[in-house]
C-alpha positions in Angstrom: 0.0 0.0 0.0 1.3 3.4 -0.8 2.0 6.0 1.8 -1.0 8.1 0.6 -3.2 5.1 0.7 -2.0 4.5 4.4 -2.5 7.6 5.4 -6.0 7.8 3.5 -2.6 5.6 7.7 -8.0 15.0 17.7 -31.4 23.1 24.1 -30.5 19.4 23.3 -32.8 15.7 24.1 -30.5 14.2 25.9 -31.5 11.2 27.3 -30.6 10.2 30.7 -27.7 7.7 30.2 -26.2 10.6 28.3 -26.9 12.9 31.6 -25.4 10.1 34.0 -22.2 9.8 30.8 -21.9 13.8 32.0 -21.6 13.5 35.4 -17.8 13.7 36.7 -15.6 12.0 35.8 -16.7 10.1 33.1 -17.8 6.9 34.4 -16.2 4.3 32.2 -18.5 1.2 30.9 -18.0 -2.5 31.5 -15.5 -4.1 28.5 -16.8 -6.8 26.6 -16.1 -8.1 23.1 -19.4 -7.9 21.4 -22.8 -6.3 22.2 -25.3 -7.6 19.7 -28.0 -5.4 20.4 -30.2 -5.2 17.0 -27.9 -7.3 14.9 -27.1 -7.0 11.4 -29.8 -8.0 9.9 -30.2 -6.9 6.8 -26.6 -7.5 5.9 -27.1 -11.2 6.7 -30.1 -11.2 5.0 -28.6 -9.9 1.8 -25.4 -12.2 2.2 -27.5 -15.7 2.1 -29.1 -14.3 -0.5 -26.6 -14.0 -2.9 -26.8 -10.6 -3.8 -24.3 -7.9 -4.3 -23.2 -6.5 -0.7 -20.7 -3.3 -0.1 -19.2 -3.0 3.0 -17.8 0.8 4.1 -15.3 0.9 6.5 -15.2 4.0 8.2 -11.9 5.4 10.2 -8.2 6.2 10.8 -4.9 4.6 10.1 -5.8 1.6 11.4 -8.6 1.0 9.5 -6.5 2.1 6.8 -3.5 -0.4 7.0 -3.6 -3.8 5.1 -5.3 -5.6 8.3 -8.7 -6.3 9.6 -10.3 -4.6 7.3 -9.3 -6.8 4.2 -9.0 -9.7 6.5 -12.6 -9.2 7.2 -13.5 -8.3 3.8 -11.8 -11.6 2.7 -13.5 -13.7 5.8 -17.1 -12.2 4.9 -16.3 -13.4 1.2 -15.1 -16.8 1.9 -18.3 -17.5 4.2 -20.4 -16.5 1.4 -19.0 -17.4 -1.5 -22.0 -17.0 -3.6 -22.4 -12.9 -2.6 -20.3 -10.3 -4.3 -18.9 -8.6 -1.8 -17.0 -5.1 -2.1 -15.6 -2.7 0.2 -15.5 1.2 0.3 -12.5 2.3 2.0 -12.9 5.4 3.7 -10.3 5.0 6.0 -7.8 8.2 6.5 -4.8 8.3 9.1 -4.6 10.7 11.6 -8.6 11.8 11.6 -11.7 10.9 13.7 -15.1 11.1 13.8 -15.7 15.3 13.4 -14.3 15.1 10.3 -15.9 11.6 9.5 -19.2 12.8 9.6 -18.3 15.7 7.3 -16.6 13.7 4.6 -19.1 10.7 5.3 -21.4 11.1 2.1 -18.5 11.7 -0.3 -16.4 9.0 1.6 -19.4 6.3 2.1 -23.0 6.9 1.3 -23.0 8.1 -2.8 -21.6 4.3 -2.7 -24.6 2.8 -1.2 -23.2 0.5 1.7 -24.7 -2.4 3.1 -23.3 -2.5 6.4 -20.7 0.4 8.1 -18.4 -0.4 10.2 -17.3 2.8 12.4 -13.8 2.6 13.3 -12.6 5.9 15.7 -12.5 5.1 19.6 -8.5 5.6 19.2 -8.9 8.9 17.1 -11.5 10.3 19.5 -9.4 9.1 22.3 -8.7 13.2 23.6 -12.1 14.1 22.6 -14.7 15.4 25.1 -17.9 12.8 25.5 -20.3 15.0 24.6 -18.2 16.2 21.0 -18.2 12.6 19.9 -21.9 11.9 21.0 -22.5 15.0 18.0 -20.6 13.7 15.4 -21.2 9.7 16.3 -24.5 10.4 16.3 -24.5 12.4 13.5 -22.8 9.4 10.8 -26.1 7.3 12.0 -28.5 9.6 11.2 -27.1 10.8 8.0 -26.5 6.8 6.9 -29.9 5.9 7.8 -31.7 9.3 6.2 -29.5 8.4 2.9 -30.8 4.4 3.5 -32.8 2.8 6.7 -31.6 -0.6 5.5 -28.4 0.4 5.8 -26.9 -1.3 8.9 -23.9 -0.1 11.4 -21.8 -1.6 13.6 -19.5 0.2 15.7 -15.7 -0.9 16.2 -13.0 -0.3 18.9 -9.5 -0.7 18.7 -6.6 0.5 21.3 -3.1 1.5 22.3 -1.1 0.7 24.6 -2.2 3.7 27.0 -5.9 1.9 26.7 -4.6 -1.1 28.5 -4.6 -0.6 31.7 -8.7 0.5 31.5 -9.4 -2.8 29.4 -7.3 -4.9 32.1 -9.3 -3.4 34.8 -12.6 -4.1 33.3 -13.3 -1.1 31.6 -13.9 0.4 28.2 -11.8 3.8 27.8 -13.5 6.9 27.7 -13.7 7.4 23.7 -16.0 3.6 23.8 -17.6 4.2 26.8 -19.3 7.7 25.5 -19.5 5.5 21.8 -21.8 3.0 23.6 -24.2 5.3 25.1 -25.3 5.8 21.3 -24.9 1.9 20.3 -27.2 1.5 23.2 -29.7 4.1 21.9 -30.1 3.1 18.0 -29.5 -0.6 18.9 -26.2 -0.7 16.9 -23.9 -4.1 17.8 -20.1 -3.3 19.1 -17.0 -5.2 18.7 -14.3 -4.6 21.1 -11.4 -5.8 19.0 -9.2 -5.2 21.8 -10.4 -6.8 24.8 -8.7 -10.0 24.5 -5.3 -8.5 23.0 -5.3 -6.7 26.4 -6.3 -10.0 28.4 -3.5 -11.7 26.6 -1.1 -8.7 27.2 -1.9 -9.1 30.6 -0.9 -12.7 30.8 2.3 -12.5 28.9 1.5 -13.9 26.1 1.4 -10.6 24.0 4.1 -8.3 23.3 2.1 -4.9 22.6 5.2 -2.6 21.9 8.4 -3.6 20.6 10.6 -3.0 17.8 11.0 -5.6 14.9 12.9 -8.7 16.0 15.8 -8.5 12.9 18.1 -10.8 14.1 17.6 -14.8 15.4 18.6 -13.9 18.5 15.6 -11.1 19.1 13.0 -13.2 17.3 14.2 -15.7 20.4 13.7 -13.8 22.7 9.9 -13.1 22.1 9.7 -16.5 23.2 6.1 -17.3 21.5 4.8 -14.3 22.2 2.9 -12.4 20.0 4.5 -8.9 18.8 1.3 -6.6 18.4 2.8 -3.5 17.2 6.0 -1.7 16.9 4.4 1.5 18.1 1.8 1.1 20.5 -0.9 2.0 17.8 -0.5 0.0 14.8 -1.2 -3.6 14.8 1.4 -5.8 12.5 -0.8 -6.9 9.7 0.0 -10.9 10.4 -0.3 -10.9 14.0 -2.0 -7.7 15.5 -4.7 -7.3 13.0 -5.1 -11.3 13.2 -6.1 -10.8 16.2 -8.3 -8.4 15.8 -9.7 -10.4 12.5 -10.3 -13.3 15.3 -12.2 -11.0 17.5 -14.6 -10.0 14.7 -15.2 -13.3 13.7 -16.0 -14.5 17.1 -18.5 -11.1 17.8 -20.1 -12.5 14.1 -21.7 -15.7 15.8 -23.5 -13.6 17.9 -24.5 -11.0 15.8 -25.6 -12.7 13.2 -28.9 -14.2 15.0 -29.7 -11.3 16.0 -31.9 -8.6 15.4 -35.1 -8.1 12.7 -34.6 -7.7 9.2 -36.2 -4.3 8.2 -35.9 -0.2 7.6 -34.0 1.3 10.8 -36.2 3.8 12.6 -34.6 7.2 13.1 -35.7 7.7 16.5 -35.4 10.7 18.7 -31.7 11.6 18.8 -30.0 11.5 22.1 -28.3 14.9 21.4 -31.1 17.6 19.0 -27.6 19.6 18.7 -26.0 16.4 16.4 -24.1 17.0 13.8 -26.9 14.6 11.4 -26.8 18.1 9.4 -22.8 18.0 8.5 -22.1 18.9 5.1 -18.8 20.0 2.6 -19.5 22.9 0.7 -17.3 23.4 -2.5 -14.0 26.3 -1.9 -15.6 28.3 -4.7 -18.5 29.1 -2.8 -16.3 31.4 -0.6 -15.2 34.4 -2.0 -11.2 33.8 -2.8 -8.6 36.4 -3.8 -7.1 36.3 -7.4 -3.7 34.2 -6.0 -5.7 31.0 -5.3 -5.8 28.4 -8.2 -7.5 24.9 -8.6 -5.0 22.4 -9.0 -5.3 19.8 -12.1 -5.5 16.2 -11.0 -3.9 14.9 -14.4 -1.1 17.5 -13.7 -0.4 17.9 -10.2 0.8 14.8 -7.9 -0.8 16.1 -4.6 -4.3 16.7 -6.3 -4.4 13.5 -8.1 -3.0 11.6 -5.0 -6.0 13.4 -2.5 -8.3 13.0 -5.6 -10.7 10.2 -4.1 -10.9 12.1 -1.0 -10.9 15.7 -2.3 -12.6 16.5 -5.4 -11.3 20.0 -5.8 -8.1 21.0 -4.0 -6.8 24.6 -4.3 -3.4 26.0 -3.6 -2.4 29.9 -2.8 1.2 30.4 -1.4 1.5 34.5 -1.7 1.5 36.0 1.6 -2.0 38.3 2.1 -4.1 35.9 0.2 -7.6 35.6 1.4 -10.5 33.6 1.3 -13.7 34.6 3.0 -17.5 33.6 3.6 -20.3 34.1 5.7 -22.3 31.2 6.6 -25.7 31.2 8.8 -24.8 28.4 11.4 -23.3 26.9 14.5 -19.7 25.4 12.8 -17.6 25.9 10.6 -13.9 24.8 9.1 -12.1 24.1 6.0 -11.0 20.6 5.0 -7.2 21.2 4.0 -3.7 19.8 4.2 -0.5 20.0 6.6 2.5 19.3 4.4 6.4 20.0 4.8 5.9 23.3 2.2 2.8 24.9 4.1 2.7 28.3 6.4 0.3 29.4 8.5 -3.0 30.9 8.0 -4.9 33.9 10.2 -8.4 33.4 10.7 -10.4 36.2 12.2 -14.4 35.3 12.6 -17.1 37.9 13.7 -15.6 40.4 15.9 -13.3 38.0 17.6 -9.4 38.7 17.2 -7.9 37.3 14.8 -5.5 33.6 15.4 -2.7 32.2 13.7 -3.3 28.3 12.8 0.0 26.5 11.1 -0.4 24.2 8.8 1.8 22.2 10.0 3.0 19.6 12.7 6.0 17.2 14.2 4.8 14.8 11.5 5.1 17.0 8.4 7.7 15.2 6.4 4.7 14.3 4.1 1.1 15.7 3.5 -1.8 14.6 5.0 -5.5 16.0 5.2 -6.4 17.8 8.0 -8.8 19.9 9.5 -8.7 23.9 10.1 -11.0 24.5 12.7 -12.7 28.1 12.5 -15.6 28.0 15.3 -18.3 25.2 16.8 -21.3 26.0 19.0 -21.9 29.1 17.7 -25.4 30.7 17.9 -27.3 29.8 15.0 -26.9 32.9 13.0 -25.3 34.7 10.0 -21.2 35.0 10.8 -18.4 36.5 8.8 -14.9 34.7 8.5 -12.0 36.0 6.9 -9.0 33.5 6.6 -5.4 35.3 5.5 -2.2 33.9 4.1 0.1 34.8 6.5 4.1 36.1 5.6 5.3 34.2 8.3 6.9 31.0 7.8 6.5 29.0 11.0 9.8 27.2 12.8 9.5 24.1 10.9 13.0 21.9 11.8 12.0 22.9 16.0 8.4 22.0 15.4 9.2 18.8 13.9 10.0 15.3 16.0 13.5 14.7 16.7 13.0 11.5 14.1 11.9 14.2 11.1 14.5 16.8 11.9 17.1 14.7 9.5 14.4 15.2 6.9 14.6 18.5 7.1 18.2 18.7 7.4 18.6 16.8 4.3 15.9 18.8 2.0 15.3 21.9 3.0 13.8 23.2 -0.1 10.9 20.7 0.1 10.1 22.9 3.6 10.6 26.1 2.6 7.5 27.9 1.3 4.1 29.2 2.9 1.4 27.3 1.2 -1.4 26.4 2.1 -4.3 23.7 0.2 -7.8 23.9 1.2 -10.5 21.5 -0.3 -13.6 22.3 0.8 -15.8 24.5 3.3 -17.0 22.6 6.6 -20.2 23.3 8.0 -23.1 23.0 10.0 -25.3 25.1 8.5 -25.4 27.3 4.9 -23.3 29.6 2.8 -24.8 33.3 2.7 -24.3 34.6 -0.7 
């Protein structure tokens, strides 16, 4: 898999398990594998049919490597051989559910999925309960508006800092708040990482290590299994077989379960979701003569982003602007970090203005981000004005001590301003 395609490797109805989820701390759920719930049921019902089936696989870089995803995909096909089965992979490193239920009808639903699997309880790890409750509500009600037949099951993966919660019994924070939703719509749950961490716990599992190279180190594992060489990532042939294991498992109890039939949308457990998330094209803003639309049969970084951003624009003149006024509660622009971009002010309202780089310690490459602008604003009209800044940020002392040799060894790939924005993020409508 190419690094792109890894990379592609932070007045409501509540209801009152999301009141006793906001009481402090966070109370953190019991951990178990599965939770059938409502099943899959018209999945299943599709599968020993024969028919054609697509399966989206929503989430980060793990989702994204070569591991349970195609594992399961290839499991799925070998148990029903008589089904074609496809996958949409809209899987991108580094992101979690607030942008997911942005990108999730370009990503996932204009494909017409079958069954979703959700994949972000390591993403939303840092995330506050009730900001994934919005957007993990919000990819339900969006999939089951777009198709009621369409049927979801959440998944939970882990790093090594989740152990110690799974050991004592207990999903982490990101799953626990994830539940309280799985709960409400009746969506099933795997937990792929409840028995790595009972394993871990008994020695048999190595969760962090670097790559045995030499005889000597693969002896010294001793029959243990090596999970990961960073805490995060499984290794495709013994990590994500794990986690393959612990889908198939969750599958026998799934699979009796649940009604085959159109999902109600039921009341949501948060009115304030984000079940209205939307992209809105660049060109809808208003952008300064500087910016130009890259050409995907000319330019490598438009072609490379192409699946995931249909339009990406590029402006690297200092004093550039783009600028829009939206009636709403959110708003951001989907964009990248990369080792050539600068910084960009944004000034919203009447608020002073901030400088947001566009860039991070792991900017060697380019990756899609997010630039934030505002959330929870009062639904009304606002203003936003976003400005090239001249000022190149301190790229080699922002980078990780790994990347700094990078830097050191091409510093003309670092040294520009630019900045690529693909599309307007909002919750709630462009005012022309």
């Amino acid at each position: 898999m190419s690094r792109t395609g890894l990379l592609l490797s932070v007045v409501a109805l509540l209801s009152l398990e999301v009141f006793a989820l906001a009481e402090e701390p966070y109370p953190l759920r019991d951990a178990v594998e599965c939770t059938a719930r409502a099943g899959l049921p018209n999945f299943y019902a599709k599968l020993a049919a024969g028919n054609d089936v697509r399966i989206g696989y929503l989430g980060g870089s793990i989702t994204a490597q070569p591991g349970w995803r195609p594992k399961t995909l290839n499991w799925f096909r070998e148990q029903y051989p008589n089904a074609k089965i496809d996958e949409i992979n809209a899987a991108i490193g580094g992101t979690g559910s607030d942008l997911g239920v942005f990108r999730l009808e370009h990503d996932v639903l204009q494909f017409k999925p079958d069954l979703l699997f959700v994949e972000f309880a390591v993403n939303d790890g840092g995330a506050p309960p009730e900001r994934i409750y919005k957007s993990m509500e919000g990819i339900v009600r969006q999939t089951w508006q777009a198709d009621p037949t369409t049927d979801v099951c959440y998944v939970y993966t882990l790093t090594q800092g989740m152990l110690g919660d799974l050991q004592g019994g207990k999903y982490p924070r990101a799953a626990s708040a994830m539940e309280a939703l799985a709960n409400h719509y009746g969506i099933p749950s795997i937990h792929m990482g409840v028995e790595v961490a009972r394993l871990e716990k008994e020695g048999k599992v190595v969760f962090k290590a670097p790559d045995p190279k030499t005889d000597e180190e693969k002896a010294a594992l001793a029959g243990k299994i090596l999970f990961s060489s960073d805490g995060v990532h499984p290794h495709p042939d013994t990590g994500h077989q794990l986690y393959l294991e612990a889908v198939v498992r969750s599958m026998e109890k799934i699979k009796p379960a649940g009604k085959q039939g159109p999902h109600a949308l039921i009341a949501p457990l948060d009115a304030g979701n984000w079940e209205n998330a939307k992209m809105v094209p660049l060109d809808r803003a208003k952008l300064s003569a500087g910016w130009q639309k890259l050409d995907p049969d000319k330019d490598g970084l438009a072609k490379g982003f192409g699946t995931r951003v249909p339009s990406l624009w590029k402006v690297n003149k200092a004093g550039e602007t783009l600028s829009f006024r939206f009636k709403g509660t959110y708003a951001a622009i989907y964009d990248l970090l990369g080792p050539d971009c600068g910084q960009v002010i944004v000034k919203r309202d009447d608020k002073d203005p901030v400088t947001r780089p566009r860039f991070d310690p792991y900017c060697v490459y380019p990756r899609l981000a997010t630039l934030g602008i505002a959330s929870d604003l009062p639904d009304e009209v606002h203003t936003v004005n976003l400005e090239l800044s001249p000022d190149q940020p301190d790229k080699r002392k922002i980078l990780f001590d790994h990347n700094k040799p990078d830097f050191d060894k091409n510093p003309a790939k670092y040294d520009d301003i630019a900045w690529y924005a693909g599309a307007l993020m909002l919750m709630g409508d462009v005012v022309e």
